[in-house]
TORVEXFI-898350 format. One record per residue (C-alpha): x, y, z; residue in three letters. Coordinates in steps of 0.5 Angstrom, whole numbers. Layout:
N
X	Y	Z	ALA;
...
//
This chain:
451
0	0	0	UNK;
3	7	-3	UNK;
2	14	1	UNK;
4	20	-2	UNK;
5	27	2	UNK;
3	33	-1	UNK;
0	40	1	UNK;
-6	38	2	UNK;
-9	38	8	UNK;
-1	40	11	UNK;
0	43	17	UNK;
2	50	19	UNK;
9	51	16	UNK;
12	54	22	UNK;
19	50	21	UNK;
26	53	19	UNK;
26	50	12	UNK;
34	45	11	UNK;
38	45	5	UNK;
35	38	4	UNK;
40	34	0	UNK;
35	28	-2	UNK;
27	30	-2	UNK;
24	25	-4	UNK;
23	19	2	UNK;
19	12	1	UNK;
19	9	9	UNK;
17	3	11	UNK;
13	0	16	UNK;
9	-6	20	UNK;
2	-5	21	UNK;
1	-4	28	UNK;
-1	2	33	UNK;
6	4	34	UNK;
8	5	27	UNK;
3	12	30	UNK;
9	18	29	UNK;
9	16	21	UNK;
3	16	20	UNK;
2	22	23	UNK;
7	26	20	UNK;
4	25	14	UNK;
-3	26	16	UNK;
-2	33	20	UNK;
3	36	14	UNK;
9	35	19	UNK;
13	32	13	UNK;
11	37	8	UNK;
13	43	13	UNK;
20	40	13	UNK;
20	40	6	UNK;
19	33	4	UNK;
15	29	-1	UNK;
14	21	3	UNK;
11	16	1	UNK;
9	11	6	UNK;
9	4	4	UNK;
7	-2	9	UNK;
11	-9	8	UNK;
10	-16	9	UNK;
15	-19	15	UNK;
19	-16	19	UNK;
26	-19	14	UNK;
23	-16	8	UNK;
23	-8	11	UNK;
30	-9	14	UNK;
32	-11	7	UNK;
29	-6	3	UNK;
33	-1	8	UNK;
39	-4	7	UNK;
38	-4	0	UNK;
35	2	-1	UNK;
29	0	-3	UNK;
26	4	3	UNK;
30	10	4	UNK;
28	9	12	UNK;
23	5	16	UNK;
19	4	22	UNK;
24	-2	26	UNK;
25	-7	32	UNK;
29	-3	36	UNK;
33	-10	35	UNK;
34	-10	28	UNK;
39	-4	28	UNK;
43	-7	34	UNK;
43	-14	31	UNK;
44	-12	23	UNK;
50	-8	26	UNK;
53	-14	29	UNK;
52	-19	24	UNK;
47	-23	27	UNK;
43	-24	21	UNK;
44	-20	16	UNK;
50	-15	16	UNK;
49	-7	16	UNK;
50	-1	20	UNK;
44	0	21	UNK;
43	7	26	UNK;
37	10	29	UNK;
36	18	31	UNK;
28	17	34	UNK;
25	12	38	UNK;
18	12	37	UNK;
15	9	43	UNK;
15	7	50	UNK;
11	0	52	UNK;
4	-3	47	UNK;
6	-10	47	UNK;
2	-15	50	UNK;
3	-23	51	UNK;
-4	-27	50	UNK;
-6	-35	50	UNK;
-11	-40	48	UNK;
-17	-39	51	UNK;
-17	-47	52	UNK;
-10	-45	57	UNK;
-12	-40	60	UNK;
-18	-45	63	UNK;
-12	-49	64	UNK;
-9	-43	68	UNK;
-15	-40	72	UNK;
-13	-45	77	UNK;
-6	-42	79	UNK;
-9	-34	79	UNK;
-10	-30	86	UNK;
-18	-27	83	UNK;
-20	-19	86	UNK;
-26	-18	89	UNK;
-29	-18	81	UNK;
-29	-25	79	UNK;
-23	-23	76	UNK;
-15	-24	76	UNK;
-10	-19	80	UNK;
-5	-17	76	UNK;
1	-17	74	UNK;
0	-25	73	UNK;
7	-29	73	UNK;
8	-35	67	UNK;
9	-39	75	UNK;
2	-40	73	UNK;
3	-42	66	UNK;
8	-48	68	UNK;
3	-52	70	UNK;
0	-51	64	UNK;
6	-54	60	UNK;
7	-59	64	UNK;
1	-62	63	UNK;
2	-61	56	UNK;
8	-65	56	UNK;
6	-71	60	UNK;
1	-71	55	UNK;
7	-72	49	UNK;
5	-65	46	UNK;
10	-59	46	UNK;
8	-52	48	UNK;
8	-47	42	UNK;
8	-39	42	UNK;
9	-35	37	UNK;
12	-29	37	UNK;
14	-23	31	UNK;
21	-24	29	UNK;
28	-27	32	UNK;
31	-20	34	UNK;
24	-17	36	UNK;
22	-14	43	UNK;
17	-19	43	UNK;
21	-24	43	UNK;
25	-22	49	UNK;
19	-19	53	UNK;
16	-27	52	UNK;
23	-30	54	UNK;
23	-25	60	UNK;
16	-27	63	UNK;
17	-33	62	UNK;
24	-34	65	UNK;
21	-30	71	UNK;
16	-35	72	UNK;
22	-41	72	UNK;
20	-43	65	UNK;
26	-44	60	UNK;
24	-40	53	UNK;
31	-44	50	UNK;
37	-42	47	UNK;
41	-40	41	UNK;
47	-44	38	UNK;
50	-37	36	UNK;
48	-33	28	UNK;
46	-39	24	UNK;
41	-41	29	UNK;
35	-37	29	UNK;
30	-43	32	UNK;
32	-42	39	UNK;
30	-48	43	UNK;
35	-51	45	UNK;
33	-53	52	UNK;
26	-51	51	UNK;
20	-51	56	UNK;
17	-48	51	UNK;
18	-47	44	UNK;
18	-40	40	UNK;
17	-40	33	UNK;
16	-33	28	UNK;
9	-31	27	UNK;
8	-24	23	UNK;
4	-20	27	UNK;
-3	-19	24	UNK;
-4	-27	22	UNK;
-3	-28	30	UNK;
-10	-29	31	UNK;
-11	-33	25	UNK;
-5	-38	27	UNK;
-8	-39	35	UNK;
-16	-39	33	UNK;
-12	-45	28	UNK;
-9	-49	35	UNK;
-2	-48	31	UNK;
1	-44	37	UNK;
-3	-43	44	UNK;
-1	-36	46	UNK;
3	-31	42	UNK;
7	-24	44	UNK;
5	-19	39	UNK;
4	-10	39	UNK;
-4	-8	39	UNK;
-8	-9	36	UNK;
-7	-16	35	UNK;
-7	-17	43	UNK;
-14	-15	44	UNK;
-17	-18	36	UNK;
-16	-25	41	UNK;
-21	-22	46	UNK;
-26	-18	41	UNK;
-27	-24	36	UNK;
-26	-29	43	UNK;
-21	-34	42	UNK;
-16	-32	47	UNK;
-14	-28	53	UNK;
-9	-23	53	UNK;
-5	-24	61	UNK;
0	-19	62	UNK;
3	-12	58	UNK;
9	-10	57	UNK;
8	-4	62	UNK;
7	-10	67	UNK;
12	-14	66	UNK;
17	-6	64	UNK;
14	0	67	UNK;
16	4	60	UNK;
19	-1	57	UNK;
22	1	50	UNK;
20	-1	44	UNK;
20	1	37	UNK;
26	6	33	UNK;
25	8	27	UNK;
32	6	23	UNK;
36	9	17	UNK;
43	7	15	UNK;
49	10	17	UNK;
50	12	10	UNK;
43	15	9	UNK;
45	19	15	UNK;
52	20	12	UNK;
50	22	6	UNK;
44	27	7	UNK;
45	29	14	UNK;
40	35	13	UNK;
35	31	10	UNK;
35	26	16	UNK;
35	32	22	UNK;
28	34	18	UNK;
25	27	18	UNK;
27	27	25	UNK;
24	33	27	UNK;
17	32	24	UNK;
17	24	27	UNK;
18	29	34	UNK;
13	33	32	UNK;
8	28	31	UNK;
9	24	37	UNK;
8	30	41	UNK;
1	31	37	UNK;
0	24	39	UNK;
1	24	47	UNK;
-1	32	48	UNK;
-7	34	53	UNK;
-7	28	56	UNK;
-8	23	50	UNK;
-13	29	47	UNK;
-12	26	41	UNK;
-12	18	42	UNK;
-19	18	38	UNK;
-18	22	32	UNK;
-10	18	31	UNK;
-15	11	32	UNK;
-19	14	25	UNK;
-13	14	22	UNK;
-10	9	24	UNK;
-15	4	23	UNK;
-15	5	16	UNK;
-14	0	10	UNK;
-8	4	10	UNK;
-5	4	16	UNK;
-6	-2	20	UNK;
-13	-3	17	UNK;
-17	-6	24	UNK;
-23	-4	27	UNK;
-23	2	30	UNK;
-26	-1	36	UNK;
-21	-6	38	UNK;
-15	0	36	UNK;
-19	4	41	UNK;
-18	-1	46	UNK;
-12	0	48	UNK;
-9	6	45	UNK;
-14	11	49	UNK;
-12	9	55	UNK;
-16	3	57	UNK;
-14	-5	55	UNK;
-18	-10	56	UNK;
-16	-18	58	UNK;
-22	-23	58	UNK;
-29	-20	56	UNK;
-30	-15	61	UNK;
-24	-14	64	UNK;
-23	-7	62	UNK;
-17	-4	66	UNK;
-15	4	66	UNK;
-8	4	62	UNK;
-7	11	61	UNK;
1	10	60	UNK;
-1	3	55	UNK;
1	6	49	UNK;
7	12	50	UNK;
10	17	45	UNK;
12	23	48	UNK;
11	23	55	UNK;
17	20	59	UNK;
22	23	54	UNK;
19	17	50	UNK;
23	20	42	UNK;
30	20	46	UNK;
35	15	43	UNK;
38	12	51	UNK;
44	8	49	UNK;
41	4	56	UNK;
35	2	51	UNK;
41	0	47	UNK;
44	-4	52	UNK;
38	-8	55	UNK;
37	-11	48	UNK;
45	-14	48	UNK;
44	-16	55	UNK;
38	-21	51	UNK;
42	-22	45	UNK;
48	-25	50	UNK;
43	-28	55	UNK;
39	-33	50	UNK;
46	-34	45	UNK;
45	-29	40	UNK;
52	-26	42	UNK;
55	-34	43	UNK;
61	-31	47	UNK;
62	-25	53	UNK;
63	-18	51	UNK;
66	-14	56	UNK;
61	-8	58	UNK;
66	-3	53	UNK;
64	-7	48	UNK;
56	-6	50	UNK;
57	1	50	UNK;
61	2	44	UNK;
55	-1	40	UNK;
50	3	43	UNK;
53	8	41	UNK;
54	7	33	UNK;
47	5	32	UNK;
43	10	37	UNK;
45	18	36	UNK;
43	22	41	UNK;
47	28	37	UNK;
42	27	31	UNK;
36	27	35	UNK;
38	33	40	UNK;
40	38	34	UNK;
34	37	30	UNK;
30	38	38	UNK;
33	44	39	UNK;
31	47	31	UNK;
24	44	34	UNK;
25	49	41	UNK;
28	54	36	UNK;
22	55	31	UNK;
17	55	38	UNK;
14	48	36	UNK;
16	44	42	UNK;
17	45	49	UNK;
25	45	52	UNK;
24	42	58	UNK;
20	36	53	UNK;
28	34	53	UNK;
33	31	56	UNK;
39	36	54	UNK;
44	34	60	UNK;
43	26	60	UNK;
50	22	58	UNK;
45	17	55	UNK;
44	13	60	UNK;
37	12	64	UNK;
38	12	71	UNK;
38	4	74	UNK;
30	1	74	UNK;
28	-4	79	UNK;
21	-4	75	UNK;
21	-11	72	UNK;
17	-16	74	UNK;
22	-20	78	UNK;
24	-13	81	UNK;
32	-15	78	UNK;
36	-9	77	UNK;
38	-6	71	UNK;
43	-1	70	UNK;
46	0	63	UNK;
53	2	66	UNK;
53	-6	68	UNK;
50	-10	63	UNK;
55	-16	65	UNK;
52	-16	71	UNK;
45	-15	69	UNK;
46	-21	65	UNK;
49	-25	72	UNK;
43	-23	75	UNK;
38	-27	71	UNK;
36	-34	74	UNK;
35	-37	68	UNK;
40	-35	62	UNK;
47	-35	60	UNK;
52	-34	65	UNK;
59	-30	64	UNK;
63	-35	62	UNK;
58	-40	58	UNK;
57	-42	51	UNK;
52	-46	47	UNK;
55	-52	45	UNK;
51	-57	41	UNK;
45	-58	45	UNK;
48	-56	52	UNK;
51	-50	56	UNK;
58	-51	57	UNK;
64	-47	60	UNK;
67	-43	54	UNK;
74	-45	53	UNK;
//
């Protein structure tokens, strides 16, 4: 599906105009709520004041976007915060990929079967309503699993991409909850079971609900709205957000190549500057916006789902089960909380999981986490195309974290409650029950001391 930004309908052009090597951009996208920021700079002028021409265009998988960035089909795309970081260190495909702009804080969900959630309801602690409290642990799925493999049948979950957020946030909750999500044997592996207790498998995100109403998969981690099309065409039960497992996780960037950047670097500050413009429309006045970002959001498009079941979750509520409808204001962030900042921590904690499930098949020291980080995520680009925004009276100065070394402060708010510090991603990595440990690799099917 094709979009073309043109004058009509734009926005005020208030913006400082940058001799922009390269006007004319085609960017790529997934269809999920949070690929938000693109199609509002395109929706509300924001590209057209920058001078830019941008043609939208959504892509089938998580590989096809990624290639047609590093091939230069896609002048840009809406990305896994582990694409760039993966592709950069050749697990994968090889490229360096960077990123000046994170698009989001949290929007993920992980659900299950209806058929399992009978089969978990019996572990769950119940409020006064009739209905789970949260946050609900995988402890309570282990059963489950068990029971499954007592009977001779594995226990399937389907999740976007090898690399993706989704992938690691399945891991972490059910790591937290003593289940093994199994390993990588290092860059040629992309099944990741070894040692399994459950098995993950890639499903591309709109078909999610299709593979589990097929018994093909019996839960999945996935972005909205596919966690709550299970609950509106009632064939599954979302059971933990992201939020709940990461209070303000991150989550998606948008990516570019270094040589993008390299080769035009005015066209890059103009694209980021609109991206920020639009993630502030997205979050300001207290989400007064949700509603009309839905409308469009919910076109063929777009992300082509009812309107219905995006509002769901992006105007501050999420519903689990049928009925159970929770507040959520924080469900969906794009701004709040310095939302667009790209924070080498965020970097980080994606290698910590790489390392942790074998991705990266041997110890790094913590420079080495750092040094990467830095190469992909680039706060200087950000920050200059922020100030020329606070220069020209768009945004706010104190919507900006400008005296951060890139580091957020150390979190706690983990399910399991595990501290995390991005200064000490070994560590982090040692602090984690279940996972590899400094001084392990993955040999054959076993975890060995290294060498």
């Amino acid at each position: 599906m094709l979009l073309a930004a043109s004058a009509l309908g734009a926005g005020t052009a208030n913006a400082e105009m940058l001799d922009l090597e390269k006007d004319e951009l085609t960017f790529g996208f997934i269809k999920l709520t949070d690929m938000a920021p693109l199609a509002i700079a395109y929706e509300k002028g924001y590209f057209w004041d920058e001078g830019l021409y941008v043609t939208l265009e959504a892509q089938a998988n998580w590989k096809v976007l990624l290639d047609g960035v590093i091939t230069g089909e896609l002048d840009g795309a809406h990305m896994l915060a582990g694409q760039p970081l993966a592709a950069t260190i050749g697990y994968g495909t090889e490229a360096h990929i960077i990123t000046p702009f994170s698009m989001d804080l949290n929007g993920n969900g992980i659900t299950v079967s209806n058929a399992v959630w009978e089969l978990m309801k019996p572990n769950l602690e119940m409020n006064e309503d009739g209905f789970p409290v949260h946050p609900i642990s995988a402890s309570a799925l282990q059963p489950v699993i068990e029971e499954y493999r007592a009977s001779g049948r594995p226990f399937n979950m389907g999740m976007v991409f090898p690399v993706s957020t989704h992938n690691y946030e399945l891991r972490y909750w059910l790591a937290a909850g003593g289940i093994n999500p199994g390993f990588y044997a290092g860059g040629d592996d992309v099944t990741g079971q070894i040692e399994a207790d459950a098995y993950l498998s890639v499903t591309p995100p709109p078909q999610m609900p299709s593979t589990l109403e097929a018994g093909t998969i019996d839960g999945y981690a996935v972005g909205e709205p596919w966690n709550q099309a299970a609950v509106f065409k009632g064939i599954g039960v979302p059971v933990i957000t992201d939020y709940e497992l990461w209070k303000n996780n991150p989550e998606k960037v948008f990516g570019i190549t270094a040589e993008f950047a390299e080769q035009y670097p005015n066209t890059t500050l103009a694209v980021t500057k609109a991206l920020i413009r639009a993630a502030q429309w997205l979050d300001e006045n207290d989400n007064a916006n949700r509603q009309e970002a839905v409308e469009i959001l919910s076109e063929p498009q777009y992300v082509g789902a009812d309107v219905e079941v995006i509002a769901a979750s992006m105007t501050g509520t999420f519903e689990y089960e049928a009925g159970d409808i929770r507040e959520i204001p924080d469900f969906n962030v794009f701004y709040r909380y310095y939302a667009t900042y790209p924070y080498y921590s965020d970097a980080i904690w994606y290698l910590t999981q790489m390392r942790r499930w074998g991705q990266i098949d041997e110890d790094k020291p913590d420079d080495w986490y750092a040094e990467v980080a830095a190469s992909v995520y680039r706060p200087d680009i950000y920050l200059e195309a922020a100030q020329m925004l606070v220069d020209e009276g768009l945004i706010n100065e104190a919507d900006i974290p400008w005296d951060t070394d890139g580091y957020r402060e150390p979190t706690d708010e983990f399910i399991d409650a595990i501290l995390y510090d991005g200064r000490e991603p070994n560590a982090y990595i040692d602090s984690l029950e279940i996972g590899l440990k400094t001084g392990e690799i993955v040999e054959g099917n076993e975890i060995v001391p290294a060498n």
